[in-house]
C-alpha positions as CSV (number, residue, x, y, z in Angstrom):
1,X,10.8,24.4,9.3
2,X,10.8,21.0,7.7
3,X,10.4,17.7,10.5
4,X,14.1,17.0,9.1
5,X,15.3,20.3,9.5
6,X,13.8,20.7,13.2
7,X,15.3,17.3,14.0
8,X,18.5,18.4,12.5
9,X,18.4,21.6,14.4
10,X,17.6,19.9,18.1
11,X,21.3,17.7,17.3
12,X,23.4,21.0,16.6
13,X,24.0,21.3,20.3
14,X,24.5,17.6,21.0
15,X,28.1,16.3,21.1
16,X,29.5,14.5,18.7
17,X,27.8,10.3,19.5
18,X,28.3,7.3,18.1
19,X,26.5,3.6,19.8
20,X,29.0,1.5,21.9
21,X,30.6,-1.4,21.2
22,X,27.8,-3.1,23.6
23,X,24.7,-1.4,21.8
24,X,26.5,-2.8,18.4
25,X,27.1,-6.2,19.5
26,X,23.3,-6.1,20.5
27,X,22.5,-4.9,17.3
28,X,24.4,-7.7,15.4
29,X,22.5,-10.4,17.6
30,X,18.9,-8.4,15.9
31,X,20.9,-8.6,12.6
32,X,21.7,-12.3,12.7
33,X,17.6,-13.7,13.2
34,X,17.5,-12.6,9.6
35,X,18.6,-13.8,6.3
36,X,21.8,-12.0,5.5
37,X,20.5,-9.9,2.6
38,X,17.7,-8.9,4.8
39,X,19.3,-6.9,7.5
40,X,17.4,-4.0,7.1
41,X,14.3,-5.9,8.8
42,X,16.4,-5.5,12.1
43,X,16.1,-1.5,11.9
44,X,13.6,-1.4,14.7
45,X,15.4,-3.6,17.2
46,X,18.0,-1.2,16.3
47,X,16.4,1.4,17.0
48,X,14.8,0.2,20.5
49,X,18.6,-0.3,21.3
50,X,20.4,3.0,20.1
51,X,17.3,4.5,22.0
52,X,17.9,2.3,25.2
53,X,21.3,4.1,25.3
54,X,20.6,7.7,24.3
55,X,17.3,8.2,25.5
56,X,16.3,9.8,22.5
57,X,17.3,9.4,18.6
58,X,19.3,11.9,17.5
59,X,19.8,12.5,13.7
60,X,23.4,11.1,13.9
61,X,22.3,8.1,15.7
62,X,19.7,7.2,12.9
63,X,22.3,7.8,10.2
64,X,24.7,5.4,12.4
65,X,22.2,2.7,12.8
66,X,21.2,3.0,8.7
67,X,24.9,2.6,7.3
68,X,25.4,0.0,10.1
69,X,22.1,-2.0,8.6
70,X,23.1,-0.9,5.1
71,X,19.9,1.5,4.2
72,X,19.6,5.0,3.6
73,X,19.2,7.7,7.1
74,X,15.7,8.5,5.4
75,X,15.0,5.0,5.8
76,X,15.3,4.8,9.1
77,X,14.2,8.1,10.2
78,X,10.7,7.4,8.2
79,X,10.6,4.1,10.8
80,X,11.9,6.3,13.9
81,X,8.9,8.9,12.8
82,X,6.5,6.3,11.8
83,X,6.1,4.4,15.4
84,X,5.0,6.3,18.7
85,X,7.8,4.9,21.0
86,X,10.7,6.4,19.1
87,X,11.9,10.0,20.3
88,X,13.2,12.6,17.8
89,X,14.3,15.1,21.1
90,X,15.3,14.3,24.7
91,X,13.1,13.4,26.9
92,X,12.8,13.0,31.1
93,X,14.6,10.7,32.8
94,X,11.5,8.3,33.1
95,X,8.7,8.5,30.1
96,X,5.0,8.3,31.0
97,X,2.6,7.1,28.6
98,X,-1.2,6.8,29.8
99,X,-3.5,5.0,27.0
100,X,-6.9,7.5,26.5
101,X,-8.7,5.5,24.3
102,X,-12.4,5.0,24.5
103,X,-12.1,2.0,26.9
104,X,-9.7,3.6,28.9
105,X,-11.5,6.5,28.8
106,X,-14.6,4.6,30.4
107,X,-12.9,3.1,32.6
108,X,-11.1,6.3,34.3
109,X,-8.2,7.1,31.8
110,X,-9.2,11.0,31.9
111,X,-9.5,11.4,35.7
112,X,-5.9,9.1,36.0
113,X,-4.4,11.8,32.9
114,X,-5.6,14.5,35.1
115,X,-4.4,13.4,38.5
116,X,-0.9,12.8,36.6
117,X,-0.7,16.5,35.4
118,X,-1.9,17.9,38.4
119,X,0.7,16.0,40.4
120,X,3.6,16.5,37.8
121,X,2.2,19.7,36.9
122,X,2.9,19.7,33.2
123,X,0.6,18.5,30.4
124,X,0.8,16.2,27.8
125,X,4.3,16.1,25.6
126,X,5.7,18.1,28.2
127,X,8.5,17.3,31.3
128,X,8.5,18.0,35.0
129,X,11.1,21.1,35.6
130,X,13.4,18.8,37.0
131,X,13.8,16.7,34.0
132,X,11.9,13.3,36.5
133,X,9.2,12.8,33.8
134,X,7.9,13.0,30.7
135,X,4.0,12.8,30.6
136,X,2.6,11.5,26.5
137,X,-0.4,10.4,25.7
138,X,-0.7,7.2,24.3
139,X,-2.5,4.7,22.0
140,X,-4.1,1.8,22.6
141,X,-1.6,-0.6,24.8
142,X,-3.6,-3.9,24.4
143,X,-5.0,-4.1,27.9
144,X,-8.4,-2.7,28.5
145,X,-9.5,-4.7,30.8
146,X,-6.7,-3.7,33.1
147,X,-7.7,0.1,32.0
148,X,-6.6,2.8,32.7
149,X,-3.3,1.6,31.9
150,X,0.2,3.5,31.9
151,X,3.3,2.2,30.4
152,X,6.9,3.6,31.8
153,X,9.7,3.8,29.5
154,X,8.0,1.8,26.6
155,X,9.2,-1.6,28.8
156,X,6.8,-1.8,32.3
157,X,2.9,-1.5,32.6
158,X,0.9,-0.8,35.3
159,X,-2.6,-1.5,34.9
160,X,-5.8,-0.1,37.6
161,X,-4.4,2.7,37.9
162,X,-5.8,4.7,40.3
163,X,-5.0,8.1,43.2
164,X,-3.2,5.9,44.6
165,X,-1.2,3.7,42.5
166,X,-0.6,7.5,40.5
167,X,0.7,8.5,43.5
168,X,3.1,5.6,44.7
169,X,4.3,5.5,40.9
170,X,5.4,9.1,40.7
171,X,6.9,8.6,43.8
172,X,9.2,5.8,42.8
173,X,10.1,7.3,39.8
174,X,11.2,10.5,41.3
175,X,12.9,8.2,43.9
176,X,14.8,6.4,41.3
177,X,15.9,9.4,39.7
178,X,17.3,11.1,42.5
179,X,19.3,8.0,43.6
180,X,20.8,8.3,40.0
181,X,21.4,12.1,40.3
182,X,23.1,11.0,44.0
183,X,20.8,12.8,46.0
């Protein structure tokens, strides 16, 4: 199956969604830094936002944000496809990205990836059973001297990331979630 057709397929069960009148208005603020026949350079921003409030991209979504920005669904989806942060399925509540590049890596980045999956107990590209966390491996996040270095939800870093620090992360995480679940 073609990357379009899987993507396709993974929306057939999602209801019918369209961005709010808030992500839209956030949008047109992305739109408006450009010249007016340049909208299209605001299709990551867009992106970032329709993400912000899906948690994911789903094909209707993309073909929103490209006749909003007035370029094709292809377009946008070779952007959403192109860059590491956008998601083409749903993911865990809370995404965990841990940087394994070589100075990473020397600096502990395989023993942190380790202690992650052992304490999650999934591996890479995969989510805890209860939907907490999503654990990816990521590229090189522009801080190795604060290695090994974790980003959550493509917004906060943690750097020195250690047992412990592992640890009290997964637990506020799973904390956070809950207290949105109402547990």
């Amino acid at each position: 199956m073609s990357a379009p057709a899987a993507a396709h397929s993974m929306d057939s069960a999602a209801p019918a969604q369209r961005l709010s009148e808030a992500s839209l208005r956030r949008i047109d603020r992305e739109i408006a830094k450009y010249p007016a026949e340049q909208r299209r350079s605001a299709v990551i921003a867009a992106l970032v936002i329709a993400q912000d409030e899906f948690g994911w991209l789903p094909s209707a979504i993309m073909e929103e944000v490209g006749s909003y920005l007035g370029i094709a669904p292809v377009a946008v989806y070779e952007v959403a496809t192109f860059y590491h942060m956008f998601h083409l399925a749903p993911l865990g509540r809370h995404k965990v990205s841990i940087c394994t590049n070589l100075p990473c890596a020397l600096s502990g980045a395989n023993t942190a990836a380790r202690r992650l999956q052992e304490k999650l107990g999934v591996g890479f590209g995969q989510t805890t059973a209860d939907g907490t966390i999503t654990l990816v491996e990521g590229e090189c996040m522009g801080a190795c001297g604060d290695a090994p270095v974790m980003i959550v939800d493509n917004k906060q870093m943690h750097s020195f990331m250690d047992d412990a620090r592992i640890d009290a992360l997964v637990a506020a995480l799973t904390a956070q979630s809950d207290t949105e679940r109402g547990r």
